[in-house]
KOLTI-149966 format. One record per residue (C-alpha): residue in three letters; x, y, z. Coordinates in nm, 4 decimals. Each point is the difference from the previous one (the first is absolute). Example, Ala and Ser with C-alpha at 12.3 -4.5 7.8 and 13.67 -1.06 7.14 Angstrom:
BEGIN
  residu        xx        yy        zz
     Ala    1.2300   -0.4500    0.7800
     Ser    0.1370    0.3440   -0.0660
END
This chain:
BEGIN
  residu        xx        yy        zz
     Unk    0.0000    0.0000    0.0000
     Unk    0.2942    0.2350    0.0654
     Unk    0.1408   -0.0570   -0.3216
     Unk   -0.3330    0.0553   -0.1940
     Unk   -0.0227    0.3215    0.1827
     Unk    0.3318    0.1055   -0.0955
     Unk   -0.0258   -0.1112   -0.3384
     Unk   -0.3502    0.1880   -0.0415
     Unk    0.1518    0.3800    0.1914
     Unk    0.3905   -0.0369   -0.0976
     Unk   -0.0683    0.0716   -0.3478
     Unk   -0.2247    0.3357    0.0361
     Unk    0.2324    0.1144    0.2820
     Unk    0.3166   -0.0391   -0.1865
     Unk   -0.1401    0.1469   -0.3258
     Unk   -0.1137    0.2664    0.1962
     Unk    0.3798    0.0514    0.1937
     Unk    0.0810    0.0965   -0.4050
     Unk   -0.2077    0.2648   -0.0620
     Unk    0.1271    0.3950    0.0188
     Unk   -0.0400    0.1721    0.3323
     Unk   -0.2050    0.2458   -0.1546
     Unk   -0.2673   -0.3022   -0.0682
     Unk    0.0500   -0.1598    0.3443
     Unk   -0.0959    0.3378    0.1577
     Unk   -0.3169   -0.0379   -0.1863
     Unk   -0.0591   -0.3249    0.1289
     Unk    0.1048    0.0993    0.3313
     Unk   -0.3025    0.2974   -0.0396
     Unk   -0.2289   -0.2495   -0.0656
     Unk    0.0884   -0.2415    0.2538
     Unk   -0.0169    0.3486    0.2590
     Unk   -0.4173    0.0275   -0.1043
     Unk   -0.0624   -0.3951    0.1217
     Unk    0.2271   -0.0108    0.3193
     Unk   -0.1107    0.2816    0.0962
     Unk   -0.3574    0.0952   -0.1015
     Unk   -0.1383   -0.3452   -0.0659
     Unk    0.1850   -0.2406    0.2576
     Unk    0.1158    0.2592    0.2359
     Unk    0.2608   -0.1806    0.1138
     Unk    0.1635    0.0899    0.3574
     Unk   -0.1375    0.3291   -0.0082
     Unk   -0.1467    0.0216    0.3262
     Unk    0.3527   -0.1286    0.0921
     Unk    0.1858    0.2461   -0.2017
     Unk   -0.2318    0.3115    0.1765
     Unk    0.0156   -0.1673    0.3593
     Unk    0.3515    0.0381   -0.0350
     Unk    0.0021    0.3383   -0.1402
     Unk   -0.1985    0.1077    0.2645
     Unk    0.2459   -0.1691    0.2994
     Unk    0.3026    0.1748   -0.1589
     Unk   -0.1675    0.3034   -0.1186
     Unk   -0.2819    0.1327    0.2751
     Unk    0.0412    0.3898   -0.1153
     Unk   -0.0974   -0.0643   -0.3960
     Unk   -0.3215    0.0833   -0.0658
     Unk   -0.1928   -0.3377   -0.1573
     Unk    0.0026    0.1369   -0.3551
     Unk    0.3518    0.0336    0.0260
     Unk    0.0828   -0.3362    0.1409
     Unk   -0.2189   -0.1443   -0.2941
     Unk    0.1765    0.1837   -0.2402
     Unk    0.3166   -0.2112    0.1299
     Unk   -0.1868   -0.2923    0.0406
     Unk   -0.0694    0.0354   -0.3998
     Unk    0.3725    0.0466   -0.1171
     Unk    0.1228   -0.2580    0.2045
     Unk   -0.2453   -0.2309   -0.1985
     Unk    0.1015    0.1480   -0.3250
     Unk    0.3851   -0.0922    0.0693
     Unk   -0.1067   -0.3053    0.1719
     Unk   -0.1065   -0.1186   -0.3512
     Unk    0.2955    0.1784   -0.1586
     Unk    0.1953   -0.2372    0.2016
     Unk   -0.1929   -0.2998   -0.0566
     Unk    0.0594    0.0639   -0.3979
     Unk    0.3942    0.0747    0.0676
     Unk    0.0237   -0.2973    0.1901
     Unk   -0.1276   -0.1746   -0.3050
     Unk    0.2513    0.1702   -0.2601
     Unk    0.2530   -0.0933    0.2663
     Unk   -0.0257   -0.3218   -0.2164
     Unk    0.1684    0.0962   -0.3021
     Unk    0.1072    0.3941    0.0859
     Unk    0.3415    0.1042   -0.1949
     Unk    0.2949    0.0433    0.2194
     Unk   -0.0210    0.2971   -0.1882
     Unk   -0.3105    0.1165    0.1118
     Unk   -0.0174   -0.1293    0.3062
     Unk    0.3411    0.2320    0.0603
     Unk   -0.1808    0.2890   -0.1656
     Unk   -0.2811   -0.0197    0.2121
     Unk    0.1439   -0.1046    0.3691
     Unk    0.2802    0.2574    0.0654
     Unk    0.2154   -0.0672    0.2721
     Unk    0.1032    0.4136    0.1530
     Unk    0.3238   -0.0943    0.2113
     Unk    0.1680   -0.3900   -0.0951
     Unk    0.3458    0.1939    0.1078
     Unk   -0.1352   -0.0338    0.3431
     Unk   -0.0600   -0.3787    0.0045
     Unk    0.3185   -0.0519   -0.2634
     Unk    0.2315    0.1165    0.2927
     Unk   -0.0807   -0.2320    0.2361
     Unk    0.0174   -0.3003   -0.2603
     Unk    0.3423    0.1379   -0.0477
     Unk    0.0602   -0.0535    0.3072
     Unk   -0.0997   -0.3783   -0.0055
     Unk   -0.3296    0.0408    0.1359
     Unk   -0.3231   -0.1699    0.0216
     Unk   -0.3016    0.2575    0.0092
     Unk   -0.3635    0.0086    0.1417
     Unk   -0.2183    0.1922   -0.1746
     Unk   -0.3019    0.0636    0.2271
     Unk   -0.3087    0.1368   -0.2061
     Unk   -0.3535    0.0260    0.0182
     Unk   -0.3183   -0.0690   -0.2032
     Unk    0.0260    0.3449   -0.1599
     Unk   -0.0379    0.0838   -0.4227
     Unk    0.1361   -0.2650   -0.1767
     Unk    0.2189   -0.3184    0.2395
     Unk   -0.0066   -0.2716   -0.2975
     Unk    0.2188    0.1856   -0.2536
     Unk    0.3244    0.0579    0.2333
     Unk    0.0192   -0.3769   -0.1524
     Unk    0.2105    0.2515   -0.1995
     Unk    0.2527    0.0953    0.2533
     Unk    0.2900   -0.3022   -0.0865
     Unk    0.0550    0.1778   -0.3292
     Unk    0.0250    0.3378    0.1548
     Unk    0.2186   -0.0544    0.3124
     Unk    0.1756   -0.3179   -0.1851
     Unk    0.0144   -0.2376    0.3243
     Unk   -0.2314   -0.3076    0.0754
     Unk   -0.2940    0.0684    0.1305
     Unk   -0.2839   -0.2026    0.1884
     Unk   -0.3431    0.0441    0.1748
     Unk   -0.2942   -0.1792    0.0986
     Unk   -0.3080   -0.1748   -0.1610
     Unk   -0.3475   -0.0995    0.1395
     Unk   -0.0639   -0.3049   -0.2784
     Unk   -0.3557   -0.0385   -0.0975
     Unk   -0.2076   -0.3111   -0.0278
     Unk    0.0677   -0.0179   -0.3675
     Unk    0.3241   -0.1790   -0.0393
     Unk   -0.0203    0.0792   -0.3935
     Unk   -0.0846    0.3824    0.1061
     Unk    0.2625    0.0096    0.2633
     Unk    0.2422   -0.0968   -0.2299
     Unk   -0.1338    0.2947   -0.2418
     Unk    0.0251    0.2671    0.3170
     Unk    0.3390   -0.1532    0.0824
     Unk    0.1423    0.0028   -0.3442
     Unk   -0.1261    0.3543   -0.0600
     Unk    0.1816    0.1419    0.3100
     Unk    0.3235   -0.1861   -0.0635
     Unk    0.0460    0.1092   -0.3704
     Unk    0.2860    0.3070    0.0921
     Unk    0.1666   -0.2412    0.1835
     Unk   -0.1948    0.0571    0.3572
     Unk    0.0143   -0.3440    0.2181
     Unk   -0.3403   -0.0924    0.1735
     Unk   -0.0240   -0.2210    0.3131
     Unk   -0.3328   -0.1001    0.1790
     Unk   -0.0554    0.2198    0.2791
     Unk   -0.0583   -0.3213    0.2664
     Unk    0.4090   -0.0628   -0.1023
     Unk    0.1454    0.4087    0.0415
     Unk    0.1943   -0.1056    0.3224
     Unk    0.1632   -0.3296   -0.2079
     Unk    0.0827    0.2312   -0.3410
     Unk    0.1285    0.2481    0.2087
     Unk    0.2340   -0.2601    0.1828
     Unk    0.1125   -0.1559   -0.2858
     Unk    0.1290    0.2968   -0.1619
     Unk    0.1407    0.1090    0.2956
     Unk    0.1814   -0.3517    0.0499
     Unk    0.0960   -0.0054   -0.3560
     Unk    0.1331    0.3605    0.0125
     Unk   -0.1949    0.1154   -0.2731
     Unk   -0.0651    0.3794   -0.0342
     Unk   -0.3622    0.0809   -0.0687
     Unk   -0.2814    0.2643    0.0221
     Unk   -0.2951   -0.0938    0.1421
     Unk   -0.3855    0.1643    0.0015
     Unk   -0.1590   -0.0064    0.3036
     Unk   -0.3765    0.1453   -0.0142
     Unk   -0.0435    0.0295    0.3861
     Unk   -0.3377    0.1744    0.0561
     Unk   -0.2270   -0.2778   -0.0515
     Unk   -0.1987   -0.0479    0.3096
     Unk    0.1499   -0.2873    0.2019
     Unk   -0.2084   -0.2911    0.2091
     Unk   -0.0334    0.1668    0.3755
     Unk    0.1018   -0.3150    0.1992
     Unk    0.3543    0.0000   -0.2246
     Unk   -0.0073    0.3669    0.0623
     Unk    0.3793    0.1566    0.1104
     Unk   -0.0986    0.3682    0.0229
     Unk   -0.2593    0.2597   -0.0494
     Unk    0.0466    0.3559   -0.1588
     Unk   -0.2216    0.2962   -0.1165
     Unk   -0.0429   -0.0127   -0.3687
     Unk   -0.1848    0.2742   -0.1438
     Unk   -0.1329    0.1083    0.3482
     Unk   -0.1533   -0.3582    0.0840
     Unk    0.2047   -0.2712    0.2501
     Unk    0.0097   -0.3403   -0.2162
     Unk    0.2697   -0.2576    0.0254
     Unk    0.2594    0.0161   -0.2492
     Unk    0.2800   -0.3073   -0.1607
     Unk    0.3799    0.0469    0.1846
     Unk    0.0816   -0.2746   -0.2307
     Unk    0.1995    0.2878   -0.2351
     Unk    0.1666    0.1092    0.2870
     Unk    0.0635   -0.3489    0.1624
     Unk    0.2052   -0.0920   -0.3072
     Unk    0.1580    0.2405   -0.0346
     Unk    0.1308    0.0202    0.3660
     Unk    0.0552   -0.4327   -0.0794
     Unk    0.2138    0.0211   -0.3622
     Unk    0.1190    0.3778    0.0392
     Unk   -0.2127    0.1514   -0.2525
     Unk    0.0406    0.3430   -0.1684
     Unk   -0.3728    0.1530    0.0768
     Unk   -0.0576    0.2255   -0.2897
     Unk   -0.3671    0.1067    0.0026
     Unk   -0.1892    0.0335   -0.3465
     Unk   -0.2514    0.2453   -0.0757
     Unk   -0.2028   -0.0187   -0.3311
     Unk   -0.1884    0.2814   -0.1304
     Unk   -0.2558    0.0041   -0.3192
     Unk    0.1450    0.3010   -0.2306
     Unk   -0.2659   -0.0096   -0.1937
     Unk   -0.2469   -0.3109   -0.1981
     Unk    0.2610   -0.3071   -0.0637
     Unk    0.2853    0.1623    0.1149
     Unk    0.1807   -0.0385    0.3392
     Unk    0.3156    0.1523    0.1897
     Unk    0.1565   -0.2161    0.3464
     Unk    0.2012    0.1910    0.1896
     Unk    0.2400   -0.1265    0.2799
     Unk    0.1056    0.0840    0.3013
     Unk    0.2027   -0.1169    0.2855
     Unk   -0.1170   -0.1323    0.3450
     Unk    0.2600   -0.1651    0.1341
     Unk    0.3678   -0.1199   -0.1196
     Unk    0.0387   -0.2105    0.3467
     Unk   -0.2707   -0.1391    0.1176
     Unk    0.1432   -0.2072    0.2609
     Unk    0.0791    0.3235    0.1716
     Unk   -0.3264    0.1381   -0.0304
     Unk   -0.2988   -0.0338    0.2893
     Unk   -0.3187   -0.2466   -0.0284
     Unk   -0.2488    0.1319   -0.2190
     Unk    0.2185    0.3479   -0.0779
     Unk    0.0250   -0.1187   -0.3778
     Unk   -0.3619   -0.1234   -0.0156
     Unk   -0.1516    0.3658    0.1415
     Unk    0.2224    0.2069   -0.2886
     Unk   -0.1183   -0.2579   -0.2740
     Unk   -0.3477    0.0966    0.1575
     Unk    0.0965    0.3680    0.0040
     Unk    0.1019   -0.0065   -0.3947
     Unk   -0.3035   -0.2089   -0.0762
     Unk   -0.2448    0.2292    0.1855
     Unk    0.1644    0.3115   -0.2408
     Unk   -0.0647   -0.1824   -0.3240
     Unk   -0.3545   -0.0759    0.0878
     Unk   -0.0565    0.3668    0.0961
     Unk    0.1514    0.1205   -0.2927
     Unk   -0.2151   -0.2802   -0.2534
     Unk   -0.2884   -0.1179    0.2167
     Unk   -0.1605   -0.1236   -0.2757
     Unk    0.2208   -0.2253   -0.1308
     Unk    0.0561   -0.1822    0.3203
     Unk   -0.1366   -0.3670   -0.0029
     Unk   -0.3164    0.1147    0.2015
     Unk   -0.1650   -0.3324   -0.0929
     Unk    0.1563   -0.1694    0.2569
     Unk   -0.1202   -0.0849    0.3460
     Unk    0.3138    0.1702    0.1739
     Unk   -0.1633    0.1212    0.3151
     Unk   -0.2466   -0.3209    0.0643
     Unk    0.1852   -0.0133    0.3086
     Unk    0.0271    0.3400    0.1558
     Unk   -0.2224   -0.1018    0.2784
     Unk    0.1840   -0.3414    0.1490
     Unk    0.2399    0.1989    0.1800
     Unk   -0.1014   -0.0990    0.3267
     Unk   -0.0446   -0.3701   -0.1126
     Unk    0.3769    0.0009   -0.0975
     Unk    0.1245    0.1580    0.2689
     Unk   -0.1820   -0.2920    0.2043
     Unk    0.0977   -0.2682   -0.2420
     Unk    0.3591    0.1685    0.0866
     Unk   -0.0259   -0.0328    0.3606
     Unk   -0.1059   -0.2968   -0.0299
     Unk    0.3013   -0.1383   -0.1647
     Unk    0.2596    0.1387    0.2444
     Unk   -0.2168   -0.2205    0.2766
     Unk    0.0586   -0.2926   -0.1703
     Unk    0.3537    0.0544   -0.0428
END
């Protein structure tokens, strides 16, 4: 059944990977009407969380955000799709990279680097980055249950020469290349909301307490990771800049949770600056109000032990 799936979708997705951007943003326009005037999909989500980060916009104006942020949520469902068979190219045309010189001195130097980013413009084209900052480069994968798809999604984000591991195995990849000595860059998308019982630390992100993934910091502090955060802004329709910037050189000398309240700090500014092209769609704050049930589950824990 998988494979008559694939078989039946492969074809019309690929053929439609070859088409012009110009055509694919008509698609995309299309696509815009139906997810979000006929199946409405996530928007009370989208304006719950508008309204959580945003209490001092006026309704019309938090609507008007909640309807771009649909309109380059399908622009990014359609690039995602010419991610397939994009030029290098156009892909380099397209997805600019503002400072490499940053990130090239500290591969100089024999360094392995963290990038820490966030669900922000457009995440699946720094696939791109191995041919910009000419080093190996790795970063994590949620397969889907589609092993002929997976392969697809996998394929499509390997094809500048970008490594993908499953994220259930980050620790293991991350150990083996350490072992091995291999010099690598790795992407690390840390604000995804985390499972409260497995739950490290809590922050304020965009004026709401939620727990937040250490695991970028954590591995860094491990294998002695360059944290370089990277910041990605929409210049305008299909085109994107990433910008870098330092958090910390030596982590190992740096204070519990120090590294993940800056990458919090830099992600907070790009939000601000786009709102609406933050991934709004996702249930970040489901668990602002379990505070109190950690803290519990915490105490509980240091009993036992």
């Amino acid at each position: 059944m998988q494979f008559l799936i694939f078989g039946i979708v492969y074809p019309f997705v690929w053929l439609l990977s070859k088409l012009p951007m110009r055509i694919l943003y008509i698609v995309s326009d299309i696509l815009y009407v139906f997810v979000y005037y006929v199946f409405k999909y996530r928007k009370t989500v989208v304006l719950e969380n508008l309204t959580l980060v945003f209490p001092e916009k006026t309704l019309a104006e938090k609507k008007r955000i909640s309807k771009y942020f649909f309109k380059h949520f399908t622009d990014s469902f359609i690039e995602t799709i010419k991610a397939i068979s994009i030029s290098k190219k156009e892909i380099l045309k397209r997805y600019q990279y503002k400072n490499p010189e940053l990130v090239k001195e500290f591969l100089d130097q024999g360094k392995s680097i963290a990038f820490v980013s966030a669900h922000q413009a457009n995440w699946e084209w720094f696939a791109s980055a191995p041919m910009v900052l000419n080093c190996r480069a790795r970063g994590a994968y949620t397969s889907i249950g589609n092993k002929y798809f997976d392969k697809i999604v996998k394929d499509s984000r390997e094809r500048f020469g970008f490594i993908c591991y499953e994220s259930a195995k980050t620790v293991k990849a991350f150990y083996e290349d350490y072992k091995a000595q291999k010099q690598s860059i790795y992407l690390l998308i840390s604000d995804q909301s985390p499972q409260v019982e497995h739950t490290l630390y809590w922050a304020s992100f965009l004026g709401i307490k939620v727990p937040f993934h250490v695991g970028a910091e954590s591995l860094a502090k491990k294998f002695d990771l360059v944290v370089i955060n990277s910041s990605t802004k929409k210049i305008k329709r299909g085109y994107y800049e990433t910008e870098f910037e330092l958090i910390s050189e030596n982590p190992k000398d740096v204070s519990n949770y120090q590294i993940t309240d800056k990458y919090i700090e830099l992600t907070e500014k790009l939000i601000k600056q786009q709102p609406e092209f933050y991934l709004w769609s996702h249930k970040r704050f489901k668990h602002r109000h379990r505070l109190q049930e950690w803290k519990a589950l915490k105490k509980n824990k240091l009993k036992k032990n």
